[in-house]
C-alpha positions as CSV (number, residue, x, y, z in Angstrom):
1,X,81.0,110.5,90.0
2,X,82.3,111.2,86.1
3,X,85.1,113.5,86.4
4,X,86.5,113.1,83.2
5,X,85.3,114.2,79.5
6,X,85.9,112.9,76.1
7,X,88.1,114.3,73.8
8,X,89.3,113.6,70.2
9,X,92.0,111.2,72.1
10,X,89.2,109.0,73.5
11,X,87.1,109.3,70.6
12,X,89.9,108.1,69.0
13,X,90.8,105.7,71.6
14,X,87.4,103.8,71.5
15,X,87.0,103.3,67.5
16,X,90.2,101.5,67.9
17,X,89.0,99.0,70.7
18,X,85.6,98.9,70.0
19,X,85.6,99.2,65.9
20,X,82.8,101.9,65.9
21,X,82.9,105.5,65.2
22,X,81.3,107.9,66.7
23,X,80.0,111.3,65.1
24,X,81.5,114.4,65.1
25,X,80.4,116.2,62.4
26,X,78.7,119.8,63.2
27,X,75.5,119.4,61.9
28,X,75.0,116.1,64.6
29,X,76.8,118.2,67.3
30,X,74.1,121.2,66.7
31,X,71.3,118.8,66.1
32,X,71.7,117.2,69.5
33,X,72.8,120.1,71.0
34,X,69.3,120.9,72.1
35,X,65.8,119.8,72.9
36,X,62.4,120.7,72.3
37,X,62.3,123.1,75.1
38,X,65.1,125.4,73.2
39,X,65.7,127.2,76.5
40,X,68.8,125.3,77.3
41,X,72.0,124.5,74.9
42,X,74.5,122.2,75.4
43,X,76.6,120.1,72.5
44,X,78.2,116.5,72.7
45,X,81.5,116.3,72.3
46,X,80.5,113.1,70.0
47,X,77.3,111.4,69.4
48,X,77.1,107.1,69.3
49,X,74.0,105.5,67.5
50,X,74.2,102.3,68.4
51,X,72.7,99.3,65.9
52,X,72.5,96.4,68.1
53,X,72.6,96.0,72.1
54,X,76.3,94.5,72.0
55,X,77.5,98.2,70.6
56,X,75.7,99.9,73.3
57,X,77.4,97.3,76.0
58,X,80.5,98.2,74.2
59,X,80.2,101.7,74.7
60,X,78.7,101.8,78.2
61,X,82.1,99.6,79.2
62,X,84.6,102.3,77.6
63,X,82.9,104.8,79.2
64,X,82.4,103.0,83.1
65,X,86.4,102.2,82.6
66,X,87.3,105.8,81.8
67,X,84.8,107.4,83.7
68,X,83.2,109.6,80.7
69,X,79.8,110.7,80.8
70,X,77.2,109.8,78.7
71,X,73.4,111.1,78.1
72,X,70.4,108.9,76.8
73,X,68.4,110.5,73.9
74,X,65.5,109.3,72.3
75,X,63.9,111.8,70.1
76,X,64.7,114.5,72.3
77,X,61.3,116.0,73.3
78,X,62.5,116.9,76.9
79,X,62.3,120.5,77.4
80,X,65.1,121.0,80.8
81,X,67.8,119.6,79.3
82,X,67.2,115.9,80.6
83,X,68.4,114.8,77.1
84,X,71.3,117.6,76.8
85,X,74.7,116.4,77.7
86,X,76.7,117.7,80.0
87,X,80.3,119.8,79.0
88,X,82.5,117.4,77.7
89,X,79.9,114.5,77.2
90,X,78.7,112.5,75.0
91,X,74.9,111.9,73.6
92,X,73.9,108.3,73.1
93,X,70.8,108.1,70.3
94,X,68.4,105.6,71.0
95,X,67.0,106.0,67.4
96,X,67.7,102.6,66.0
97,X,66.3,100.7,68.7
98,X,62.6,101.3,67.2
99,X,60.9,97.9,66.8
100,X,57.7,96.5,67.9
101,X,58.1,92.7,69.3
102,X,56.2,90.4,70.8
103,X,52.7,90.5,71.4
104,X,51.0,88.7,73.5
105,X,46.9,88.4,75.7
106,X,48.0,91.2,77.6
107,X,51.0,92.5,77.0
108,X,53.5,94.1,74.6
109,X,57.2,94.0,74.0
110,X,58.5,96.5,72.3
111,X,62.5,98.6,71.8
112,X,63.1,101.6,74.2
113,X,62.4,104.0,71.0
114,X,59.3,102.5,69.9
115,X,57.0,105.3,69.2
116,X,53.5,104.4,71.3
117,X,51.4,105.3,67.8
118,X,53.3,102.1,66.8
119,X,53.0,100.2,69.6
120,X,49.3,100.7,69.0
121,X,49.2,100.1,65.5
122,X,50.1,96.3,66.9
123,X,47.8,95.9,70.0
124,X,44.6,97.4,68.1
125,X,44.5,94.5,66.1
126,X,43.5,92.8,68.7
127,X,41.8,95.2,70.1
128,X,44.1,95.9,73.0
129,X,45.5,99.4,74.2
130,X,48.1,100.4,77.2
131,X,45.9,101.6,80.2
132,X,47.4,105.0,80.0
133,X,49.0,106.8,76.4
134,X,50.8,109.9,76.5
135,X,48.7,112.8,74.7
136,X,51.2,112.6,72.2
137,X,52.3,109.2,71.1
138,X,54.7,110.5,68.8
139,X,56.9,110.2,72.0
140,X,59.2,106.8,72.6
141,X,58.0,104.7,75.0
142,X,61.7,104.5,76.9
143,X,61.6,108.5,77.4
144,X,57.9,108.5,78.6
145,X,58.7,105.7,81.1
146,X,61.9,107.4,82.1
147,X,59.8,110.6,83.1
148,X,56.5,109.0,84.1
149,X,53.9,109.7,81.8
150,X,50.3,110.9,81.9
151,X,47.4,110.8,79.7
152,X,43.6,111.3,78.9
153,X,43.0,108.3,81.1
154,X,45.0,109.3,83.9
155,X,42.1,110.3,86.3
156,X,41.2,106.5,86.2
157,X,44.8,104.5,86.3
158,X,47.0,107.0,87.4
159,X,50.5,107.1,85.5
160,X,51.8,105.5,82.6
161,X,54.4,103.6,84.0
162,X,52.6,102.2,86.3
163,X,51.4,99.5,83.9
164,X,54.9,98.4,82.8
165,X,55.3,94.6,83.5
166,X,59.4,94.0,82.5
167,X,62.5,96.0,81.4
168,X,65.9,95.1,79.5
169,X,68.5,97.3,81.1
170,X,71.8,98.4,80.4
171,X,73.2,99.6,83.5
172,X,76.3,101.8,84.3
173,X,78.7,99.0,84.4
174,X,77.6,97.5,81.1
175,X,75.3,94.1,82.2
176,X,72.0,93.6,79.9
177,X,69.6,92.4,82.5
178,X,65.6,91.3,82.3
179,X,64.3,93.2,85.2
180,X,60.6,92.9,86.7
181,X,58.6,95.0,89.7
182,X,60.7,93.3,92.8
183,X,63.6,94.7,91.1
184,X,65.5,98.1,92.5
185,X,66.8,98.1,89.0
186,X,63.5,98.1,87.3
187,X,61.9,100.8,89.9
188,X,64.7,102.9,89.6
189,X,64.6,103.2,85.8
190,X,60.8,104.2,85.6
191,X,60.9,107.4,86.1
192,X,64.4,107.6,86.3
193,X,65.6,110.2,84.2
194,X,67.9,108.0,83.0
195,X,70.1,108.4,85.7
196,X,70.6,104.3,86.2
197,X,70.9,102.7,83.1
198,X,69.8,102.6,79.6
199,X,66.2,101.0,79.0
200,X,66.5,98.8,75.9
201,X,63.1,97.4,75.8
202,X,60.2,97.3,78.0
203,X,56.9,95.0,78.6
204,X,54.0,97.1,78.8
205,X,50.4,95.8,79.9
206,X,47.5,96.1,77.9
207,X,44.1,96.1,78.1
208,X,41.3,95.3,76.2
209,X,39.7,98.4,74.6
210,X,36.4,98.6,72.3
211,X,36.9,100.4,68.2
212,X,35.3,103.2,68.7
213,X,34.8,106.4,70.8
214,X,32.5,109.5,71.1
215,X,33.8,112.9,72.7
216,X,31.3,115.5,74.1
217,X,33.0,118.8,74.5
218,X,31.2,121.3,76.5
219,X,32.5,124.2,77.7
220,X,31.4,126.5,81.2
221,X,31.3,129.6,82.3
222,X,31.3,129.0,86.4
223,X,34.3,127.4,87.4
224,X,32.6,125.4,90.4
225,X,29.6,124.1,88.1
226,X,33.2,122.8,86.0
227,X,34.3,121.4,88.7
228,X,31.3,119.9,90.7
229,X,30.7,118.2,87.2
230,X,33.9,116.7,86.6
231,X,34.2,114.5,89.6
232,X,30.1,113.6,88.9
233,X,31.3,112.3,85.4
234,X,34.4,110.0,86.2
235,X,32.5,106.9,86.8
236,X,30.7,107.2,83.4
237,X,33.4,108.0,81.0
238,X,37.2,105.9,79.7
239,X,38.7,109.7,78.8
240,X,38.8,113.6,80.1
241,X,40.7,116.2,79.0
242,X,40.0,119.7,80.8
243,X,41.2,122.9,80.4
244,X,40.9,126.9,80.7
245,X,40.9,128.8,77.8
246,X,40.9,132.7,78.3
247,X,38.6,134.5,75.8
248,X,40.3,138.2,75.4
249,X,38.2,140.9,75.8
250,X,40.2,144.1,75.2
251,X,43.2,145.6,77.4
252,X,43.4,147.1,81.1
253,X,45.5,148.9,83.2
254,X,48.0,147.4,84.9
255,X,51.2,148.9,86.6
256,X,50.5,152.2,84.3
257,X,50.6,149.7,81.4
258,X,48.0,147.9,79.2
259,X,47.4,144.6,79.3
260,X,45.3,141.4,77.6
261,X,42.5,141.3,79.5
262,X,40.3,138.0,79.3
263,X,37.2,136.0,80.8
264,X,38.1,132.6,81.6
265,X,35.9,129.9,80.0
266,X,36.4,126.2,81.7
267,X,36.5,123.0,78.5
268,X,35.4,119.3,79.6
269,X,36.0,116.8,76.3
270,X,34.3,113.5,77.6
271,X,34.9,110.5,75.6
272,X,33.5,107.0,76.0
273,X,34.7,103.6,74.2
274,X,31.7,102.0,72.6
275,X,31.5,99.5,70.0
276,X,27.8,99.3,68.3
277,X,25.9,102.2,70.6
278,X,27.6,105.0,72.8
279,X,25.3,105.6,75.8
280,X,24.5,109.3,76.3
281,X,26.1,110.7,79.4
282,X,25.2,114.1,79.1
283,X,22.4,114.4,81.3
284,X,23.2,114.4,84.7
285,X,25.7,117.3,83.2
286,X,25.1,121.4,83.3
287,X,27.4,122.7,80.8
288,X,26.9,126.6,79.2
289,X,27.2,124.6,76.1
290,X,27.7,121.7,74.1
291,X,30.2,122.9,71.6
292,X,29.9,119.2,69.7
293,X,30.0,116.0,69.9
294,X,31.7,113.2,67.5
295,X,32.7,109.7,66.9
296,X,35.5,108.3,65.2
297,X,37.7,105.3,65.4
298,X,39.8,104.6,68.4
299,X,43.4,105.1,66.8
300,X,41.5,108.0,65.1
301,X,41.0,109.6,69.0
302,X,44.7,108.2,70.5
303,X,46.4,110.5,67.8
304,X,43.7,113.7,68.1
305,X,46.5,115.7,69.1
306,X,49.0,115.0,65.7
307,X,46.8,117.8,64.1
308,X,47.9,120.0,66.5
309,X,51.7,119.1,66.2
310,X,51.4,119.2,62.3
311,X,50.2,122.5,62.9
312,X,53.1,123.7,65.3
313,X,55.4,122.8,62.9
314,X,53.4,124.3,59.7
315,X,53.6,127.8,61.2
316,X,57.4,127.7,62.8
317,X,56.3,126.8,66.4
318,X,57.7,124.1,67.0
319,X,61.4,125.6,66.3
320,X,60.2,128.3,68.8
321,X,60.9,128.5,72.7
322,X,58.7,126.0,74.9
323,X,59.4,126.4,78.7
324,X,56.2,124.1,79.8
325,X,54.5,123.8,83.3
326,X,54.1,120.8,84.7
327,X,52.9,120.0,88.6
328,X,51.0,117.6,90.8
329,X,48.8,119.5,93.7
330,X,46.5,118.7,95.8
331,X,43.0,119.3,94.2
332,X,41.3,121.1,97.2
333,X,44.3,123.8,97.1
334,X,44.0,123.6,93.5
335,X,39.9,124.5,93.5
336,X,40.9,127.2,96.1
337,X,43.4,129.3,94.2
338,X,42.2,128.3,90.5
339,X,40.8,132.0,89.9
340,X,43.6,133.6,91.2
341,X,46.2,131.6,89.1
342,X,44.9,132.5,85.5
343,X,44.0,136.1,86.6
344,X,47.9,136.8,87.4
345,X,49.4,134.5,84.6
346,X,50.8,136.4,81.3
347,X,47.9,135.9,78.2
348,X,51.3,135.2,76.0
349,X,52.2,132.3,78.2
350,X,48.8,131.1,79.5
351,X,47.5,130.8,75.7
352,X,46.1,127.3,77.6
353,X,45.8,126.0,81.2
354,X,45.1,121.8,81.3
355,X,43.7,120.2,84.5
356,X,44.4,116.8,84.5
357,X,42.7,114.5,87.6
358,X,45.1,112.1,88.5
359,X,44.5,108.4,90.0
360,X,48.1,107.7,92.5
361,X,49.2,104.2,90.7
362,X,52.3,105.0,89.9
363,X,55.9,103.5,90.0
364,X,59.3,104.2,90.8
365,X,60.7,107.5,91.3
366,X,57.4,109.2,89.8
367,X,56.5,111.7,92.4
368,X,53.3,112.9,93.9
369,X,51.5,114.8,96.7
370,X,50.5,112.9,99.9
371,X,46.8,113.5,99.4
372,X,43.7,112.0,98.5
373,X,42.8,114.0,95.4
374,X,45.1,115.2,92.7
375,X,45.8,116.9,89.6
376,X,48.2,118.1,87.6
377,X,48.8,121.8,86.6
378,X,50.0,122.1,82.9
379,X,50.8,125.4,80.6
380,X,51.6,123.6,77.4
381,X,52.1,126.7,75.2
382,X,52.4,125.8,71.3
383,X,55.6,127.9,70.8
384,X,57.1,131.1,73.0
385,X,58.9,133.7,70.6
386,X,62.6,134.7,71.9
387,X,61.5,138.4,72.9
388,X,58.7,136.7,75.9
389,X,60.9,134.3,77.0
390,X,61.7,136.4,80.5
391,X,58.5,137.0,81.4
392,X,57.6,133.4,80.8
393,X,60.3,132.1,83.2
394,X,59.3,134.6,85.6
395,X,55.6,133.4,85.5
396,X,57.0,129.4,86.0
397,X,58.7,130.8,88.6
398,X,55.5,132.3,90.2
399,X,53.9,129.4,90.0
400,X,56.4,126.9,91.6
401,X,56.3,129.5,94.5
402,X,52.6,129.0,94.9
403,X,52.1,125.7,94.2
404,X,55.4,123.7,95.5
405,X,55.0,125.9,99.1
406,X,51.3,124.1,99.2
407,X,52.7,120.5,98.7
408,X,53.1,120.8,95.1
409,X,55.3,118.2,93.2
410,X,56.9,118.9,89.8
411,X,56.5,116.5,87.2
412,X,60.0,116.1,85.8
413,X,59.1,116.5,82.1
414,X,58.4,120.3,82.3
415,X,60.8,123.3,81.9
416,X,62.3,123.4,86.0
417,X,64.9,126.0,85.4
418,X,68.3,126.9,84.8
419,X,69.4,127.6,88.5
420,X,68.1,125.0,90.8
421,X,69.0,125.5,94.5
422,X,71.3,122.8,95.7
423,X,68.5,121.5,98.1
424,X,66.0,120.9,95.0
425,X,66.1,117.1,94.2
426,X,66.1,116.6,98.5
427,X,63.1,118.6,98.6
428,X,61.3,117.0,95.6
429,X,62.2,113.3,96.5
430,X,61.9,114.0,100.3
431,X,62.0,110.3,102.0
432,X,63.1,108.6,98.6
433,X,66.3,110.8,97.9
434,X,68.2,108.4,100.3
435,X,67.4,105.7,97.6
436,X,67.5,108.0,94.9
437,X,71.0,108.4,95.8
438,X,71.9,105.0,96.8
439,X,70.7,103.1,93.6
440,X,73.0,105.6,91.5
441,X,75.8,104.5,93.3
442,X,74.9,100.6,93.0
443,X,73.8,100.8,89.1
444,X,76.2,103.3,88.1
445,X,79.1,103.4,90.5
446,X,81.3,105.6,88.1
447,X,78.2,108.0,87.5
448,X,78.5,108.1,83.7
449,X,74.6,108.6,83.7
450,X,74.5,112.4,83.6
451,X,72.5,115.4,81.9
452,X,72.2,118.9,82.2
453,X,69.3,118.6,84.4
454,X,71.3,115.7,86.4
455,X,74.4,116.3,87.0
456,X,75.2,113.4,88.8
């Protein structure tokens, strides 16, 4: 394990052996300093942006020798401090490594920090399209693998690194290495947290996609008509998203105190690929309504969401607070405890609720119920201000005591919390933490790997 930190003498100390600086300035030290979540701080000592895989080798090396820990960063969109360096650390920015590569039938290479919009902007030209994309592909395609990733088209493949054919890994003691699916190297890095080694470039799968695509959005009223439908639908549609959106409707009493009050309506967006004709699949359906239905190009419908982000950032949310919830559960507890889930969760907080269906391909240390059916549990509000932020954590903590009692399994790009019991990662790896444990020792013997959210 790291016991050591870095200090001006080391910084020092390695532009002398190595010939590359690393920054130090304030503004970097701030800037990297936090992550999209805003709930946790925690500077670098220095920050390396490496330009070419033999710097990155070179600073992996000083670091293994002296035993000084290091954090991998893409564009830092975590929100638990998986990108946050621990005290005297260092941050290593991933930002250069940003190129699309080779393309080939079925499959793409690309640099750790390609973003997937332009990984796409490549494989749509001939026609091709990962199995699974992130909602927003805004996001490097090294952090989504190193957390797991999940999409509109989850319900049929299951998660996005599951379709992930090769790696180039730097590990802890500085060796480059090509690794495919036999590889402990390769299913320890997907969904890894970064804990093993530093993905340089990865081989994802593709597969063959038509130009267009129509969305349905309906909307319900009765939660089990919702549901009944969207297991009837699956077999007729390439995309879902699903959510509960609470209408307000006034205040109540609660506790001597008024309160939000709202009636929970139930969204279903159905899109289907098509190239000259969509067929209609609406009419095995019983929606309340059909709020609309479009069509637009299929790059068009992979960034839908940018709107959205421009948005966040037009009115100062994005700079806000953004402690997201994120968790696997079984779908029959799920359908069983639905109702009373949004009744107790805080309006502020709950602006949102997505249900996402999820197939169980998966790969490495990605994490999921031992059940038939699952979904995932997500409260992906737009921006918290600083005065909720308490009431927020409380409600995450609410949750996880519901949910992770009934076989629940947190998906490791969420906000987990500050104080984690010393049992957590035992309990959320269960038969894998022996692995978990043992692969950090063979990749990265000196344990310079290390965040916030992973210590060790």
């Amino acid at each position: 394990m790291s016991q050591n930190q870095w200090s001006l003498e080391k910084i020092k100390q390695y532009k002398e052996d190595t010939g590359q600086a690393l920054l130090s300035d304030e503004q970097s030290l701030v800037l990297f300093g936090q992550d999209f979540g805003k709930l946790i701080q925690s500077q670098p000592v220095a920050v390396s942006a490496p330009q070419s895989i033999e710097s990155l080798q070179s600073l992996i090396l000083f670091s293994n020798q002296y035993h000084l820990p290091v954090t991998i960063r893409g564009n830092g969109l975590s929100q638990g401090g998986q990108s946050l360096p621990v005290p005297g650390g260092l941050t290593i920015s991933m930002q250069s490594f940003n190129k699309t590569l080779d393309l080939s039938e079925d499959l793409i290479w690309v640099e750790a920090n390609t973003s997937w919009k332009n990984l796409l902007e490549k494989s749509l030209v001939n026609n091709k399209a990962p199995y699974v994309l992130p909602y927003n592909c805004n996001l490097s395609v090294g952090g989504v693998l190193s957390a797991g990733g999940i999409g509109a088209s989850s319900f049929k493949y299951g998660v996005i690194n599951a379709y992930v054919s090769a790696l180039e890994v730097v590990d802890g003691l500085g060796r480059k290495q090509i690794v495919e699916k036999n590889s402990p190297l390769f299913q320890a890095c997907l969904s890894g947290q970064g804990r093993f080694g530093v993905i340089t470039k990865a081989c994802i799968q593709l597969r063959s996609v038509q130009p267009r695509v129509k969305t349905y959005s309906l909307v319900y009223a009765d939660q089990n008509q919702w549901f009944e439908d969207i297991y009837k639908i699956q077999g007729k549609v390439d995309y879902m998203e699903i959510f509960c959106s609470p209408s307000i409707q006034g205040a109540r009493l609660k506790e001597d105190k008024r309160v939000p009050m709202a009636y929970w309506l139930y969204g279903l967006h159905l899109s289907v690929e098509y190239d000259r004709h969509a067929e209609n699949i609406l009419g095995q359906l019983k929606p309340w309504n059909v709020l609309n239905i479009q069509e637009e190009s299929i790059l068009s419908y992979f960034l839908r969401h940018n709107s959205r982000f421009d948005m966040m950032k037009l009115t100062g949310q994005w700079d806000l607070l953004h402690p997201w919830y994120e968790c696997f559960v079984p779908t029959s507890f799920l359908t069983g405890v639905l109702s009373q889930l949004l009744e107790e969760l805080p309006l502020h907080y709950a602006s949102l609720v997505h249900v996402v269906p999820i197939a169980k391909q998966k790969a490495g240390f990605m994490m999921l119920p031992d059940c038939d059916s699952i979904c995932e549990f997500m409260i992906l509000n737009p921006g918290v201000p600083y005065s909720l932020e308490k009431s927020c954590l409380k409600a995450i903590e609410d949750l996880d005591k519901h949910l992770l009692q009934n076989n629940g399994k947190r998906y490791l790009s969420g906000f987990l919390g500050t104080e984690l019991p010393d049992n957590y990662w035992l309990k959320h790896f269960g038969e894998k933490y022996d692995s978990w444990v043992g692969l950090k020792k063979q990749y990265d013997p000196a344990g310079i790997f290390s965040s916030i959210l992973h210590h060790i």
